[in-house]
N, C-alpha and C positions, 0 to 999 in steps of 0.2 A: 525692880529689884534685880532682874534678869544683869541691869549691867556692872551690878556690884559684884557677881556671879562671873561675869567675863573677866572685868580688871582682877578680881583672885587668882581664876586663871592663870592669867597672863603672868602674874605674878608668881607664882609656883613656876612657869613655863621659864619666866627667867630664872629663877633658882636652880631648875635642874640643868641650867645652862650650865650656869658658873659649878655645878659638883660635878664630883668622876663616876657619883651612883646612879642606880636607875630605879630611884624612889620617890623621888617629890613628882615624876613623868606624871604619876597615877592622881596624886591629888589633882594635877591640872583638866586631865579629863575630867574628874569627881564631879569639878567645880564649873566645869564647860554642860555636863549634864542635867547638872542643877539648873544654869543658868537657862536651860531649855524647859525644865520641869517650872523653875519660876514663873516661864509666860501662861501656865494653867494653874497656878495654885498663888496665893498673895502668902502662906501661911509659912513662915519662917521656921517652924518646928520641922514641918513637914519638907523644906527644902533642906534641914541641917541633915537631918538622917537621910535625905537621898544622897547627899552629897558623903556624908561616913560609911554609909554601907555599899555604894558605888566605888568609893574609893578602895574601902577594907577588901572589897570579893577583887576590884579590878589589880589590887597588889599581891592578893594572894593565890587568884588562881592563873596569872599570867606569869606567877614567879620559876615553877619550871621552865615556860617556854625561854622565858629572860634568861636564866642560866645554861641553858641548850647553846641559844644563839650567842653568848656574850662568854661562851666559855674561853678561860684565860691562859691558854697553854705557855706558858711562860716561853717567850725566845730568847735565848742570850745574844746579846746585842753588844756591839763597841767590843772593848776588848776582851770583855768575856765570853764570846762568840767563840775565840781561839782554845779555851780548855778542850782539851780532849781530841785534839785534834794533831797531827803527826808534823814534824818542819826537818830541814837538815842544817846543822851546825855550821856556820858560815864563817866565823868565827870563834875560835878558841875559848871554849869556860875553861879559864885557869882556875890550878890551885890558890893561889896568891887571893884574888879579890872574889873569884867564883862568878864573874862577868863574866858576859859572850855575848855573839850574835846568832839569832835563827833564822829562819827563811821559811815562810809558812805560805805558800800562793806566791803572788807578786808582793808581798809585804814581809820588810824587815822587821825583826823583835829584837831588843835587850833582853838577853835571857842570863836566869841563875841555875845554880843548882849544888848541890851537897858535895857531889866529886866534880872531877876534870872529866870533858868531856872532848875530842882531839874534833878538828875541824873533820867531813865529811859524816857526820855520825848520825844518825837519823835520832829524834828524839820527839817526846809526848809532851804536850802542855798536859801539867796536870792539877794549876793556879795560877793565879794573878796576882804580883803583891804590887800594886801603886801601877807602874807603868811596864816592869818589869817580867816575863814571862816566868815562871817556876819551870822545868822539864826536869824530863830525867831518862837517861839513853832508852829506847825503845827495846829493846833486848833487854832490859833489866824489866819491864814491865810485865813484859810477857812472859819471864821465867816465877812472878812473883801472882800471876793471874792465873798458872797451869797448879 
């Protein structure tokens, strides 16, 4: 019986491959325990509850340590890395279309924004709409933060 107890295993073991949780982990163990408890016991009642209550304690008392280690501080990545972060007007947001360009690091942006903003003007991301940066003059923020 022991090796109906492995390929379960194993089976669980590839499930929690293919998900992004870290829940079927435990049934695999459960079921790799069992399969050890199997080589002293023939008794399948006795191997199902090893394998429920090995699994139940081994989900729920490793579940803090799991969320310690797997905690998910969100990073912003791609282009929403840039909110909040300072660039200078490289080219003109006109009145007319409300386009321009920013300069944030060594990287160019398409930027918008509500008013005209004259080229040299330091300005804030402060969104993203599609590919486009959102700003708005950096002296406006700071009068609207005090």
């Amino acid at each position: 019986m022991w090796q109906v107890w492995l390929i379960i295993s194993g089976v669980f073991f590839i499930m929690e491959i293919m998900t992004v949780g870290f829940l079927v982990f435990w049934f695999a163990i459960g079921a790799l325990i069992t399969a050890i408890v199997s080589l002293f016991t023939n008794n399948l009642i006795i191997q199902t509850a090893v394998f429920v209550i090995t699994s139940t304690l081994l989900l729920f008392l490793t579940k803090p340590f799991v969320k310690k280690i797997s905690r998910s501080d969100k990073f912003q990545t791609n282009a929403y890395s840039i909110i909040g972060k300072t660039g200078i007007v490289t080219k003109e947001i006109s009145d007319v279309n409300n386009i321009g360009q920013i300069r944030i690091g060594s990287e160019t942006w398409t930027a918008k924004s509500s008013s005209n903003i004259s080229k040299g003007t330091e300005v804030r991301v402060i969104k993203i709409d599609g590919v486009k940066a959102i700003v708005e003059p950096l002296h406006e923020i700071e009068t609207v933060l005090k």
